[in-house]
C-alpha positions in Angstrom: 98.3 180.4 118.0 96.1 177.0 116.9 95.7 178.4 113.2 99.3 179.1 113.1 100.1 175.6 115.0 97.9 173.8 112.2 98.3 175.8 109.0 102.5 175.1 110.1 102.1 171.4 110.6 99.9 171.7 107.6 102.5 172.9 105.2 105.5 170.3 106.5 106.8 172.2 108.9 105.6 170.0 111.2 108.1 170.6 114.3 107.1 174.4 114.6 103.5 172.8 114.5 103.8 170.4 117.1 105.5 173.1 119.5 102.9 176.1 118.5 99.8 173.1 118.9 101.0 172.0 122.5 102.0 175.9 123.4 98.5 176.7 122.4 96.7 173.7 124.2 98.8 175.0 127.4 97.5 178.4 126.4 93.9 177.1 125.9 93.7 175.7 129.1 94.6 178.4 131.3 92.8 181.2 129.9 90.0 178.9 128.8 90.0 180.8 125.1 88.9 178.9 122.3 91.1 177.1 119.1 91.6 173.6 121.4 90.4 171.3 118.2 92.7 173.3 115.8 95.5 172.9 118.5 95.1 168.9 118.1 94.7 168.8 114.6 98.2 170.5 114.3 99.9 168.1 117.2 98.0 165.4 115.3 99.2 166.4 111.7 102.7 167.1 112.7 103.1 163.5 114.6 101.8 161.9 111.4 104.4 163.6 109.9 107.1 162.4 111.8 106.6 158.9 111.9 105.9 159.3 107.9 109.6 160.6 107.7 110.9 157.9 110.2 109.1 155.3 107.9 110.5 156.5 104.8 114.0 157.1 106.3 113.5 153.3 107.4 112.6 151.8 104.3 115.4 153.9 102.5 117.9 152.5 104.7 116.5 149.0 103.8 116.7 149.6 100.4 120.0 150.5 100.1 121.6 148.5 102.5 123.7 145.8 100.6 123.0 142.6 100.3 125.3 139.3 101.8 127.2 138.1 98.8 126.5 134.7 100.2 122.4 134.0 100.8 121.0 131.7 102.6 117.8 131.8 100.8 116.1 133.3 97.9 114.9 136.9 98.2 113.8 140.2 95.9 116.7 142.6 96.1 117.1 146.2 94.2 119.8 146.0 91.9 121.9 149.0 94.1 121.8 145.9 96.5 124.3 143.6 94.6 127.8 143.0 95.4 130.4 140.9 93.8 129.3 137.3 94.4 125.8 138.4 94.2 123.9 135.3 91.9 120.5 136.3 90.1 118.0 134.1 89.5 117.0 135.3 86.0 118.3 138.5 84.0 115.7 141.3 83.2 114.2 141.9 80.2 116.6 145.1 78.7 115.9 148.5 80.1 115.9 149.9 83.6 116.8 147.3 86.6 115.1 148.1 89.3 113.9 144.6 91.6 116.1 141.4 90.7 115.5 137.9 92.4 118.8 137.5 94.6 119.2 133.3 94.9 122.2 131.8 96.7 124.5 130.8 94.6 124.8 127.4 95.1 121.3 127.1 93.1 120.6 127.2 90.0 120.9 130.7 88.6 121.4 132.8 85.1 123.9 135.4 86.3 126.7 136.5 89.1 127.8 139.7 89.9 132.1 139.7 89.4 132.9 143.3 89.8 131.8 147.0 90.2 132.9 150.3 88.5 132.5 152.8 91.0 132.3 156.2 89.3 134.0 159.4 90.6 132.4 162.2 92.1 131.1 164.7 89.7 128.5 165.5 86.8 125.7 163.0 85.5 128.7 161.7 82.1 125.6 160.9 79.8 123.8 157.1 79.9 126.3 156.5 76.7 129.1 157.0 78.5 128.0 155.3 81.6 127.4 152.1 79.5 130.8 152.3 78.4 132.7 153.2 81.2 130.8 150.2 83.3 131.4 147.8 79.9 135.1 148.8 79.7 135.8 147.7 83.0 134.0 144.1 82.7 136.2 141.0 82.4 135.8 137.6 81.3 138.6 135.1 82.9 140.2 132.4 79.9 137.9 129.7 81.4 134.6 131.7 81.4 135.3 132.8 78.1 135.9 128.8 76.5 133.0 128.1 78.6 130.9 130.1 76.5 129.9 132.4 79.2 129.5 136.5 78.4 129.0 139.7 80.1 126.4 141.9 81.0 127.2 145.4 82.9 124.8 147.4 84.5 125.2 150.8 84.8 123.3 153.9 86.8 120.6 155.9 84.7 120.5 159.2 84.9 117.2 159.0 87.6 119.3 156.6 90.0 122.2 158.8 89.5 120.4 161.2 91.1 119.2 159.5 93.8 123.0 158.9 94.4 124.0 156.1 92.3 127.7 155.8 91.4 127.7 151.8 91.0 128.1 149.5 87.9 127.9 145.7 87.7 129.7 143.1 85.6 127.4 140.3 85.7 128.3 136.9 84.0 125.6 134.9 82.1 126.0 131.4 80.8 129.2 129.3 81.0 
């Protein structure tokens, strides 16, 4: 019951390991048979493996939880994080937009977030046609525009799509 217990925990199913490892080191005990190191390996390995998935299911959590659109001091923020009000420190070079410096916006900063595009349930529409669809939606108000301010919109890539991402930002720059 220990290999089992182990060679369970071993391959990520780390409840049946726990349960076989403790079931064998009950086992163990009483009949005073041998296997009680493989029996702790496996409750060892599978209680690694639960505070690994707590971790991770922690750290997701903080990830995607969205940020106040009013900070009260500067911080590193993924861009799934923004909401309208949200004010950026300094724009990312083009490509993918992962980690953004989140300021309040009372300091000095390069962009704002003014609205999202929330896409509809449904199949990954092409990163073309996520640009545009997130674009489309982006306005400039009359005094933006004379103030010489434009727009930037963020859209999901196909990889954060995946991970769930249904979010575009307008952000305005300048102005």
């Amino acid at each position: 019951m220990a290999v089992w217990a182990l060679v369970s925990a071993l391959v990520g199913l780390f409840p049946v390991g726990i349960t076989l490892g403790v079931l064998a080191l009950r086992r163990i005990r009483s009949r005073g048979t041998r296997g009680r190191g493989l029996a702790i390996a496996a409750v060892a390995v599978g209680s690694a493996e639960v505070v690994a998935v707590i971790a991770v299911a922690l750290i997701a959590a903080t990830v995607l939880r969205s940020l106040p659109a009013d900070l009260s001091e500067p911080r590193q923020a993924h861009a799934r994080q923004l909401v309208v009000g949200s004010c950026l420190a300094e724009l990312p070079t083009d490509g993918v937009v992962d980690l953004v410096q989140a300021v309040p916006c009372g300091q000095e900063h390069a962009a704002q977030v003014t609205s999202t595009y929330t896409f509809t349930d449904g199949g990954w529409p092409g990163q073309v046609a996520a640009d545009r669809a997130v674009a489309d939606s982006c306005r400039l108000t009359d005094a933006q525009t004379q103030a010489g301010a434009w727009l930037v919109a963020w859209a999901p890539t196909r990889s954060s799509w995946n991970l769930g991402d249904r979010t575009g930002l307008c952000l305005v720059v300048g102005g």
